[in-house]
C-alpha positions in Angstrom: 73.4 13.2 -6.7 74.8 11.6 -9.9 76.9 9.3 -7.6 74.1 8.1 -5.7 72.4 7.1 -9.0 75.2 5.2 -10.1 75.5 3.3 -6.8 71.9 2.3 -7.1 71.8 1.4 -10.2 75.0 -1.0 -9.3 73.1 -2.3 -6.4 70.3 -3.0 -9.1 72.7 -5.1 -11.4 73.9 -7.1 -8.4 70.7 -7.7 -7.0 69.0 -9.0 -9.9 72.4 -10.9 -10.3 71.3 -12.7 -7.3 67.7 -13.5 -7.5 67.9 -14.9 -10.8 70.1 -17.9 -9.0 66.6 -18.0 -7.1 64.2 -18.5 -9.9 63.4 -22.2 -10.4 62.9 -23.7 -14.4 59.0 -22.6 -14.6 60.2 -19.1 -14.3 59.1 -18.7 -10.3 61.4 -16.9 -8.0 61.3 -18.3 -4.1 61.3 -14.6 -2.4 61.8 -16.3 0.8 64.2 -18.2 -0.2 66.3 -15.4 -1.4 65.6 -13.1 1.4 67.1 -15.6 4.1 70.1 -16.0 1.6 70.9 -12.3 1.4 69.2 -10.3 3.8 71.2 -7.2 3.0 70.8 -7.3 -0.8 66.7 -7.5 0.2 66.5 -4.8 2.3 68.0 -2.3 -0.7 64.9 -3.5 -3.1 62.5 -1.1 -2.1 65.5 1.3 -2.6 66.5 0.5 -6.0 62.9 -1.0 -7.5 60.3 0.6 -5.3 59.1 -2.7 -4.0 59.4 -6.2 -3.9 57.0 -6.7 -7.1 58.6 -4.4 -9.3 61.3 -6.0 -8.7 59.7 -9.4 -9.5 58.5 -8.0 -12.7 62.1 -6.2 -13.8 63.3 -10.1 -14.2 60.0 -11.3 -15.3 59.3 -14.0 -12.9 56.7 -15.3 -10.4 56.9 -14.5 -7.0 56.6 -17.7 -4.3 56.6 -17.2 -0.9 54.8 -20.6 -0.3 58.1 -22.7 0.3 56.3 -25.6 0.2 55.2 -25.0 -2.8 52.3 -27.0 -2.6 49.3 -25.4 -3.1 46.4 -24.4 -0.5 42.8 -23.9 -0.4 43.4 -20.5 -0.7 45.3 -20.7 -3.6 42.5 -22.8 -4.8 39.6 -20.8 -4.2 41.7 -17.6 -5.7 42.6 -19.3 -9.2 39.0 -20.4 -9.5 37.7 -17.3 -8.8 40.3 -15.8 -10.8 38.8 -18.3 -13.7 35.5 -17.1 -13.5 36.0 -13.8 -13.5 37.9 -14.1 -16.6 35.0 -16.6 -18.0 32.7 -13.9 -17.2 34.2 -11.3 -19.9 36.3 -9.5 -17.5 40.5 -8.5 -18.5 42.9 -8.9 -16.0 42.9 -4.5 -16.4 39.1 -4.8 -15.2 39.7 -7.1 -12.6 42.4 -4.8 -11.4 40.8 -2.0 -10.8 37.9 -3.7 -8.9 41.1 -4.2 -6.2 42.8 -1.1 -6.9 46.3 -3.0 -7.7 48.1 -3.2 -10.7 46.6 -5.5 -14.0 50.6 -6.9 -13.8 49.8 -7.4 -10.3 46.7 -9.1 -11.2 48.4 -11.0 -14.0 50.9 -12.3 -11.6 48.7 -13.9 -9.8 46.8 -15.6 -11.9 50.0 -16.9 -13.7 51.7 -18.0 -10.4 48.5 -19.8 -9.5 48.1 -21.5 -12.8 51.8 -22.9 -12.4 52.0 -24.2 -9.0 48.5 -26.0 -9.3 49.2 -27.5 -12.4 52.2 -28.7 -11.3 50.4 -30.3 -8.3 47.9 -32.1 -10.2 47.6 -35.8 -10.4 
């Protein structure tokens, strides 16, 4: 059992080795990206973080699976809702639980959002 703990936990180090060459200077990792590039290495993360999003917040990153990277009226409406909510005197905890996910699931959102539309703003 030891042995398989110390073989994940090497699979671990290298995988995080590998998305951080993913992660672009405003701290967002293309997922897509990286799962193209090493589709073995991808398959393990549930394995050795328990999902893709743990494993996004382990490096501390942004997850993008927009490749374009441009963003959509989706992405749009979310952030401003997002906003309001927020305006409105609720914590990203509150809003979290209204959805039953995670407030750093939450938080990543709104943080992902905020970056790629101000980046797209003229």
């Amino acid at each position: 059992m030891e042995t398989k703990t110390k073989k994940t936990e090497e699979w671990k180090m290298q995988i995080i080795k590998k998305m951080k060459k993913y992660i672009d200077d405003r701290g967002i990792l293309n997922i897509s990206e990286f799962r193209n590039d090493n589709p073995k290495e991808y398959s393990k993360i549930p394995m050795c973080f328990g999902s893709v999003d743990n494993a996004v917040e382990v490096l501390g990153a942004i997850k993008l699976t927009n490749q374009k990277n441009t963003p959509t009226l989706k992405m749009m409406l979310a952030y401003d809702y997002l906003e309001l909510l927020v305006k409105q005197g609720n914590t990203m905890g509150s809003i979290a639980k209204k959805y039953d996910v995670s407030r750093a699931n939450v938080n990543q959102l709104y943080t992902g959002l905020k970056k790629i539309l101000s980046t797209n703003e003229s």
